[in-house]
C-alpha positions in Angstrom: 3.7 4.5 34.8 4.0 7.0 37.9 7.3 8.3 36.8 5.2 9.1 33.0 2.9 11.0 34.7 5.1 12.7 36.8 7.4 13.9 34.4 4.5 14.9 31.8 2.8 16.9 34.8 6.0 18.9 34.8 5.7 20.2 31.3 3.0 22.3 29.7 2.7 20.7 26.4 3.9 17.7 24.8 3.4 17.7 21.0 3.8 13.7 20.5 2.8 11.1 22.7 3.0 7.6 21.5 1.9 5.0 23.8 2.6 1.7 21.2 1.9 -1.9 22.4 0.4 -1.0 26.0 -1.5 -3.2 27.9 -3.8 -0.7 29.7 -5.2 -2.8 33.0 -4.4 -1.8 35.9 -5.5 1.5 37.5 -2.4 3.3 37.4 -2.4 2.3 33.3 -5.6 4.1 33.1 -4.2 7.3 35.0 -1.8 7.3 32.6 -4.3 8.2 30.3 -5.0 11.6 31.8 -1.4 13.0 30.6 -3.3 12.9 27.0 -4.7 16.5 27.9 -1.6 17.9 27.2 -1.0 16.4 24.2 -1.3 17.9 20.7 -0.7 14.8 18.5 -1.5 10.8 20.5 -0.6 7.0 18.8 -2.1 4.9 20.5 -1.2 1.9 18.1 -1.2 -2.4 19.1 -2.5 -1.1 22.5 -5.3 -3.0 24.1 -7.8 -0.1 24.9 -10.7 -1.2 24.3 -13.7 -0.7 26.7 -12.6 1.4 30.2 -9.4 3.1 28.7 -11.1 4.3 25.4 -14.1 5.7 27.8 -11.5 7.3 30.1 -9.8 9.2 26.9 -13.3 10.0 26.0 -14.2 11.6 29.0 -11.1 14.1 29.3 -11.0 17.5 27.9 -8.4 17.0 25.2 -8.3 20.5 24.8 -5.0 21.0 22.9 -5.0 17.1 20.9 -5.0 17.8 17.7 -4.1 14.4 15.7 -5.6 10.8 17.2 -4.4 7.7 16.1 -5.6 4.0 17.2 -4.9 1.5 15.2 -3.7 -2.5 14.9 -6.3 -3.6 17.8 -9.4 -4.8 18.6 -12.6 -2.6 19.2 -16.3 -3.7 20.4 -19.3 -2.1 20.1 -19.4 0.0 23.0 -16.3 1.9 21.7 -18.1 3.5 18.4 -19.8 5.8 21.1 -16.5 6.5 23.1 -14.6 7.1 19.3 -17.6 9.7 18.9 -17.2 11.2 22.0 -13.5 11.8 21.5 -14.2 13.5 17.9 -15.8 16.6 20.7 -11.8 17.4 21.1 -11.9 21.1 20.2 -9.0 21.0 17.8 -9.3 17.7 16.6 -8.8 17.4 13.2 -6.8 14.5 12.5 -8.5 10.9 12.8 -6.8 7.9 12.4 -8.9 3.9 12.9 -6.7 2.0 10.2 -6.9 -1.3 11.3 -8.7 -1.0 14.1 -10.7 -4.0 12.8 -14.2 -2.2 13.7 -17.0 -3.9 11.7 -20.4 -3.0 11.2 -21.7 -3.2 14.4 -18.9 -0.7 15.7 -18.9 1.7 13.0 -23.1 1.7 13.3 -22.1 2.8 17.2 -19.8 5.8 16.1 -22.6 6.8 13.8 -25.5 7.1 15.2 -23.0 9.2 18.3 -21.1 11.3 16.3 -22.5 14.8 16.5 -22.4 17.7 14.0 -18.7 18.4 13.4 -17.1 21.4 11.7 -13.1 20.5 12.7 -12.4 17.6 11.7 -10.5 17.1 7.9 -9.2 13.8 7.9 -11.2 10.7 9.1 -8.9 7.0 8.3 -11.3 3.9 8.3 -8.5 1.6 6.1 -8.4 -1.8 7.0 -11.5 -2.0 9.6 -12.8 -4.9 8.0 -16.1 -2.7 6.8 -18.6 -5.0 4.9 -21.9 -5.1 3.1 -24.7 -3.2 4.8 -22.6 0.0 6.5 -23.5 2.2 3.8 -26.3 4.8 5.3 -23.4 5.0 8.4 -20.7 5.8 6.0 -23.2 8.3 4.6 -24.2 9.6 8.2 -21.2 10.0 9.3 -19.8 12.3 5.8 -23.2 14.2 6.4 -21.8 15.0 10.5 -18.4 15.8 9.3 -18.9 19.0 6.9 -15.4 20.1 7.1 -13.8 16.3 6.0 -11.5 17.0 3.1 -10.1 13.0 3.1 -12.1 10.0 3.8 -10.1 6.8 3.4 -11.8 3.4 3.0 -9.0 1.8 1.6 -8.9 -2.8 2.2 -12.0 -3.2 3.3 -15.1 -5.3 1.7 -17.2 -2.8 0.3 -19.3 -3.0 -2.3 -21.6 -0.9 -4.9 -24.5 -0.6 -2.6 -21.9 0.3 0.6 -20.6 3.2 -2.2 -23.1 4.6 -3.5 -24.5 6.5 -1.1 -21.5 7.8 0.5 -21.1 9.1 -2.9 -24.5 10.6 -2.8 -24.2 12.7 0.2 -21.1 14.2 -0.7 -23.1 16.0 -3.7 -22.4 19.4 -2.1 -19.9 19.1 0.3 -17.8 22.0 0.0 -14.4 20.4 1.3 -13.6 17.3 0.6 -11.1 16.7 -1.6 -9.8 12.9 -1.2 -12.0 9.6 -1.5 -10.0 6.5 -1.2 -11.7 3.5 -2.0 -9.1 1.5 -3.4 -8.8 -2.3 -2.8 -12.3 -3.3 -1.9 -15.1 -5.0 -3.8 -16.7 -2.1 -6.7 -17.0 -3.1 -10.1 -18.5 -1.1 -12.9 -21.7 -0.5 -11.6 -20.4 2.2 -9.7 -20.0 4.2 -12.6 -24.2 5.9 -12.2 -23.2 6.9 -8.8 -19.9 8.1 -9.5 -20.8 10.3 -12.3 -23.8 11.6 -10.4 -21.4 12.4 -7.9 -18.9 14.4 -10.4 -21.8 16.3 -12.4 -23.5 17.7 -9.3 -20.5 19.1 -8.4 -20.7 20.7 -11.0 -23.1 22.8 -10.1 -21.5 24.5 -7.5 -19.2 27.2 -7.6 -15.9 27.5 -5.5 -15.7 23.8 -4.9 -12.7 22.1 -4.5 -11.4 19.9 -7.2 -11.6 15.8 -6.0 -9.8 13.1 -6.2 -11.1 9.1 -6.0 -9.1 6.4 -6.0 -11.0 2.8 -7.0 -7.3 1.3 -7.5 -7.7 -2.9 -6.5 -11.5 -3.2 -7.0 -12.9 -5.4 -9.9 -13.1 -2.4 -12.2 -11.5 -2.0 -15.7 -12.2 0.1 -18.5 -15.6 0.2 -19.3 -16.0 2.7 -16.5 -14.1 4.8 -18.2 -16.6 4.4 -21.1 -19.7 5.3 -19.0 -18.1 8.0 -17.8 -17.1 9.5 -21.0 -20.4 8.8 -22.3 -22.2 10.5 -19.2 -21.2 14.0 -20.6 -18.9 14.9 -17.6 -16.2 17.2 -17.2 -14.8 19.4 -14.6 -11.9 20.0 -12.1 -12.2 16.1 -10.7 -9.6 13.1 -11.1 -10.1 9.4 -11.2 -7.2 6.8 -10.2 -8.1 3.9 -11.7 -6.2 1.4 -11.9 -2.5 3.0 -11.7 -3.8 6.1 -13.8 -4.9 9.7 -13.0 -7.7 10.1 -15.5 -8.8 14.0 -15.7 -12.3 14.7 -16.4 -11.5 17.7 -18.7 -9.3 15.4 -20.9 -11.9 12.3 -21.8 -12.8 12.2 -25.3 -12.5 8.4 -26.5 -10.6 5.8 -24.5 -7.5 4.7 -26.3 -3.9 3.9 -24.9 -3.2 7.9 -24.8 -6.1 8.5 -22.8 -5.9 6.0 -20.6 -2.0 6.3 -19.7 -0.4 9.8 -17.9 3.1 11.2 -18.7 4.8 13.0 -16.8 8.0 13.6 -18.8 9.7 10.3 -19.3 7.1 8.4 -16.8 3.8 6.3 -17.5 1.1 5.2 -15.4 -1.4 3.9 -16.9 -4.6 1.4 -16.9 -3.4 -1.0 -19.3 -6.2 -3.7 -19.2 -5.4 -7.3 -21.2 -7.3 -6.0 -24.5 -5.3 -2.8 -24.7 -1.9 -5.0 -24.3 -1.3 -5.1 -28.0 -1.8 -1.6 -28.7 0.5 -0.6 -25.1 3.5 -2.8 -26.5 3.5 -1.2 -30.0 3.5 2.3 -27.6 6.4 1.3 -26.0 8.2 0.1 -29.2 7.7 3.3 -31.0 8.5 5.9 -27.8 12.0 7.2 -27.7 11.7 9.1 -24.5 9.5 6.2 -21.8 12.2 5.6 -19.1 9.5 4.3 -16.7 6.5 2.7 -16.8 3.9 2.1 -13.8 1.2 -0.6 -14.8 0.3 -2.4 -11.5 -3.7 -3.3 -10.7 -4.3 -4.4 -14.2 -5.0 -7.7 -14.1 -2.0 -8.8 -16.6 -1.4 -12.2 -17.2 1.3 -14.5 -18.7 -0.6 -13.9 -22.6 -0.3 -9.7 -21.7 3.8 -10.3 -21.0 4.4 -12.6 -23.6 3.0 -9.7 -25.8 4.7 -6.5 -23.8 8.2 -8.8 -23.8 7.9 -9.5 -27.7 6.6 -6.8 -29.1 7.3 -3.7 -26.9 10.1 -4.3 -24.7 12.8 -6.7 -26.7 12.5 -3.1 -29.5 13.1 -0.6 -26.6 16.7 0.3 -25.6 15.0 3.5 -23.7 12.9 1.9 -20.8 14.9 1.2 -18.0 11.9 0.7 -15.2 8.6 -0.9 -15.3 6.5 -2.0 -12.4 4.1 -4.5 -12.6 2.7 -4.8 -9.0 -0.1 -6.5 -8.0 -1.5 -8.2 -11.4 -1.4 -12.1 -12.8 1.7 -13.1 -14.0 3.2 -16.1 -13.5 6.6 -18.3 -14.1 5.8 -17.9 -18.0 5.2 -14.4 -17.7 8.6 -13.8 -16.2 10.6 -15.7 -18.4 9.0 -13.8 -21.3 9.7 -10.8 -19.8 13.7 -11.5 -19.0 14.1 -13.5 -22.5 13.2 -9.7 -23.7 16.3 -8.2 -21.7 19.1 -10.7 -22.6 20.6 -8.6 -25.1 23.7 -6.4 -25.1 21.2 -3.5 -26.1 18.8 -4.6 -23.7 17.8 -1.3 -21.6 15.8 -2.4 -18.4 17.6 -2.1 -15.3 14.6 -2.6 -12.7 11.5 -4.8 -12.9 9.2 -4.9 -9.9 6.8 -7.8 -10.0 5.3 -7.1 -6.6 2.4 -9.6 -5.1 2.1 -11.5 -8.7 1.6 -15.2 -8.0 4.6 -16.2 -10.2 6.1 -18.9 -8.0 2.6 -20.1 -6.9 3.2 -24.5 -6.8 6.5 -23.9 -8.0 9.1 -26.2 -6.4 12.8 -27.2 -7.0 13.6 -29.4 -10.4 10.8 -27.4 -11.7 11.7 -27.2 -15.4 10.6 -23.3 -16.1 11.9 -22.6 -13.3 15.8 -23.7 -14.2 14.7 -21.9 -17.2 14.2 -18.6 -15.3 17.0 -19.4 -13.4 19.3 -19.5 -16.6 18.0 -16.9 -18.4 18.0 -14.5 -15.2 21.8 -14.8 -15.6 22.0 -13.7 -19.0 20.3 -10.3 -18.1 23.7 -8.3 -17.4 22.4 -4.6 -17.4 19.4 -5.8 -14.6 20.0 -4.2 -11.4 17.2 -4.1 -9.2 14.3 -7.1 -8.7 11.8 -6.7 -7.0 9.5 -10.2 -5.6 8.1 -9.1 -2.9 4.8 -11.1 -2.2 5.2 -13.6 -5.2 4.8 -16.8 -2.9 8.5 -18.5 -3.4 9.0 -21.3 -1.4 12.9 -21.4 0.9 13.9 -23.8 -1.7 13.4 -21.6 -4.7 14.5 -18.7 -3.0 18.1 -20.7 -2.4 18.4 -21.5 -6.2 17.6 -18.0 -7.1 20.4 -16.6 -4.8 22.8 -19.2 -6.1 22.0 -18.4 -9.5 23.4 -14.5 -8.9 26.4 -15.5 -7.5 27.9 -13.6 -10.2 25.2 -11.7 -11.6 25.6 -7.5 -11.4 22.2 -7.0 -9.3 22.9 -5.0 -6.5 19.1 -4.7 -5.2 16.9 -7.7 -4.2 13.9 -8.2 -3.1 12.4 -11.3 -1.4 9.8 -9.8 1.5 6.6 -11.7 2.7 7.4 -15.1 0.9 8.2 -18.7 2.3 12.0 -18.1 2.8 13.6 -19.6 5.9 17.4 -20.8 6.8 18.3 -22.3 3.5 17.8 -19.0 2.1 20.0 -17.3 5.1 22.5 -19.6 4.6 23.1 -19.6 0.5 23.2 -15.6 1.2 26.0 -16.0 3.4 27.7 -18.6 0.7 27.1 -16.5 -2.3 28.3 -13.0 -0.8 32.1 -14.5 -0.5 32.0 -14.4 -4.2 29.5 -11.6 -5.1 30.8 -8.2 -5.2 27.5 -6.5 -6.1 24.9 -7.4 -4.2 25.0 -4.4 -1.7 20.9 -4.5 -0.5 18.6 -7.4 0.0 14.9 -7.1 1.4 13.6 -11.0 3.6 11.2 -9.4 6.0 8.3 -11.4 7.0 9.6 -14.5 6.1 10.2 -18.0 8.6 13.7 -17.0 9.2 14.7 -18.4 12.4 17.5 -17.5 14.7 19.9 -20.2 13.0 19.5 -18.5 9.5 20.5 -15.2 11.2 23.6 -16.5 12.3 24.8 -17.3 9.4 24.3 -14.4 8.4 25.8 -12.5 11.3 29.2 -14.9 10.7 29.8 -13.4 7.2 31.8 -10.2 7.1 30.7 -9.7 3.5 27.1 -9.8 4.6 27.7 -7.2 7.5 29.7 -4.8 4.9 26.5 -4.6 2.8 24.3 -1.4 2.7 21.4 -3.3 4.1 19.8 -6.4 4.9 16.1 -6.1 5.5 14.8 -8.6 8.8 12.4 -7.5 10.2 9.0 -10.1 10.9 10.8 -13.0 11.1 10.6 -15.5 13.8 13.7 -15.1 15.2 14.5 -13.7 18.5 18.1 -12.5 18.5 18.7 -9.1 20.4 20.7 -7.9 17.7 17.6 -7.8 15.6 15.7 -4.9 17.3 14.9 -3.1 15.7 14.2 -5.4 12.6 16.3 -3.7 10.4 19.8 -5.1 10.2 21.9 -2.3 8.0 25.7 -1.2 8.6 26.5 -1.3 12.3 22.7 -1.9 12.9 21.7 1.7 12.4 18.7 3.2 10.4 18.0 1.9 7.2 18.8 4.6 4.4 17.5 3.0 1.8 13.6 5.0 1.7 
């Protein structure tokens, strides 16, 4: 710690200072603190700062920090006035509290502190476990800020009566350009104070055009409708769902309207009653190569009808994405049996955080089916799983089953898998040529899964191997990403 401050007091500047995972404690943790006045841009991520550190950053000058970031700890109530305090920073225009787990009672505390503020532009409250009853704060603290251009409120708890009044006292705010709401608990309601947001903007002149994003919330199409029917247009886009919807362009919801090209890609709100209609689309468009339909709520019913009636007609397509909806075993299967042709066109299919292996286990009959059908799908190249609850068992019999299939990407992160898993990857890969990058971060993989893996040369000759969050404590695996000779991952 003495030798950080000395060297820092040696220097006139330093641009970023990232103190991650520090226990600040003792006194000479605390001093360390002070080098933050020469800083321009801070992390101060997983530290444990709460209480006497966060005053002591509070109380210095800060007159050259420019970008703050706490996040992935614990605050109390005493720190919403410290938080405030540091927003006086004269250059400070960068705030970052994503996962900060705040509450309420802590956000209430930076509130009622938080003086009038023309400097600061960005203001991140994701993941701070907001709930019912913070809305007059969240409308305080937009009223303080009158420079904000992007508020994010992304994975919290909110609700209609959280919303709406945030929404009503950015009537005329001249700047802000960004709401992100996505992932919390609107529904339709929202729709009067939305539109009362987007036609008094209309009023002024000069303002800048706004984006809101209500992707993950309990909304659906008839929020489109009362918007339509509200009269509004303007400069203004809503993300709803996976689709950009522009005011200017609402005249009757339909699949056109509520799906964006751009070129040969689709994003679009495709909610279970427009499936029909959606698959027919795809059947009859020559040019979709890609197709972006995640937060729709899609069940095994809506891929039984986009495998039989759009995809198994459309040699074109070649990418859809299906994150975060319904679909299960029966939805999958429907959706391979479409691609086991010759002519079959679909080379990636991402079925991120879908339950489709929820209370599936091994012997389970749709699941051999799967299994068997899978292998049938030659011109598939890239699966994605991610988050789709598949048990170390299942994941084994998967691997086994592309022993010889031509996927070279796979992807099995934040699921069930442990060392049977680990071990039919280093079995499979003596036969598999194609396989070349695999994704089994934050799984139960233990140290004895890892060295299997380590002990096959074909698995340390592929591209990557994605470890990281797993519960095993081999030095090799720091940091968790375990690519050719253990060096960054190239595969973002």
């Amino acid at each position: 710690t003495m030798a950080i401050c000395r060297v820092v007091q040696l220097v006139a500047q330093v641009d970023v200072f990232n103190l991650i995972g520090r226990n600040f404690t003792g006194h000479n943790d605390v001093m360390l603190l002070s080098v933050l006045e020469k800083c321009v841009e801070v992390g101060l991520s997983s530290s444990k700062i709460s209480g006497a550190p966060l005053r002591a950053v509070s109380r210095l000058m800060l007159p050259k920090l420019e970008h703050l970031t706490i996040g992935l700890t614990q605050l109390t109530q005493v720190d919403g006035k410290y938080l405030a305090a540091c927003c006086q920073a004269p250059r400070l225009t960068y705030l970052s509290l994503l996962a900060t787990f705040l509450g309420n009672t802590v956000l209430h505390s930076f509130a009622i502190n938080l003086n009038r503020n023309d400097r600061l532009t960005v203001l991140n409250l994701g993941s701070c476990n907001l709930s019912s009853g913070c809305g007059s704060d969240l409308s305080t603290i937009a009223l303080r800020l009158r420079h904000l251009a992007q508020l994010i409120l992304i994975d919290n708890s909110l609700h209609n009566q959280d919303v709406a009044p945030l929404l009503g006292s950015l009537h005329a705010h001249q700047h802000i350009r960004e709401l992100r709401l996505s992932t919390n608990m609107l529904d339709n309601g929202i729709s009067h104070a939305l539109t009362g947001l987007l036609h008094a903007r209309r009023q002024h002149d000069n303002i800048a055009s706004l984006t809101v994003y209500i992707c993950g919330n309990n909304t659906d199409i008839e929020l489109l409708r009362s918007i339509r029917d509200s009269g509004v247009c303007g400069n203004d886009d809503i993300w709803l769902g996976n689709t950009c919807v522009h005011m200017t362009n609402m005249q009757k919801v339909k699949v056109s309207d509520v799906v964006q090209r751009w070129g040969d890609r689709l994003m679009g709100i495709v909610p279970p009653c427009l499936v029909p209609s959606f698959a027919l689309y795809l059947r009859t468009d020559g040019n979709l190569r890609a197709a972006y339909l995640s937060f729709n709520r899609l069940g095994n019913a809506s891929a039984r009808v986009l495998a039989k009636v759009g995809l198994s007609h459309n040699t074109i397509l070649d990418f859809l994405f299906l994150a975060y909806n319904e679909i299960r075993l029966p939805g999958l299967i429907a959706l391979l049996q479409s691609q086991t042709s010759a002519r079959a066109g679909l080379r990636a299919l991402l079925l991120l955080h879908n339950p489709v292996f929820q209370g599936v286990e091994r012997g389970n009959t749709d699941l051999h089916l799967m299994l068997s059908t899978l292998q049938r799908c030659a011109n598939l190249r890239f699966l994605d799983l991610t988050g789709t609850r598949m048990t170390d068992k299942t994941g084994a019999d998967l691997l086994m089953s592309l022993k010889r299939h031509p996927l070279d990407h796979l992807f099995l992160s934040n699921n069930e898998l442990a060392d049977e898993t680990a071990g039919t990857l280093a079995d499979i890969m003596e036969e598999n040529n194609h396989l070349m990058r695999i994704a089994l971060d934050d799984n139960q993989i233990t140290d004895t899964g890892v060295r299997r893996l380590l002990a096959s040369t074909k698995v340390m000759s592929m591209d990557c191997v994605l470890l990281g969050s797993n519960p095993c404590s081999l030095g090799l695996l720091q940091p968790p990403l375990l690519c050719s000779h253990f060096g960054f991952c190239p595969c973002d």
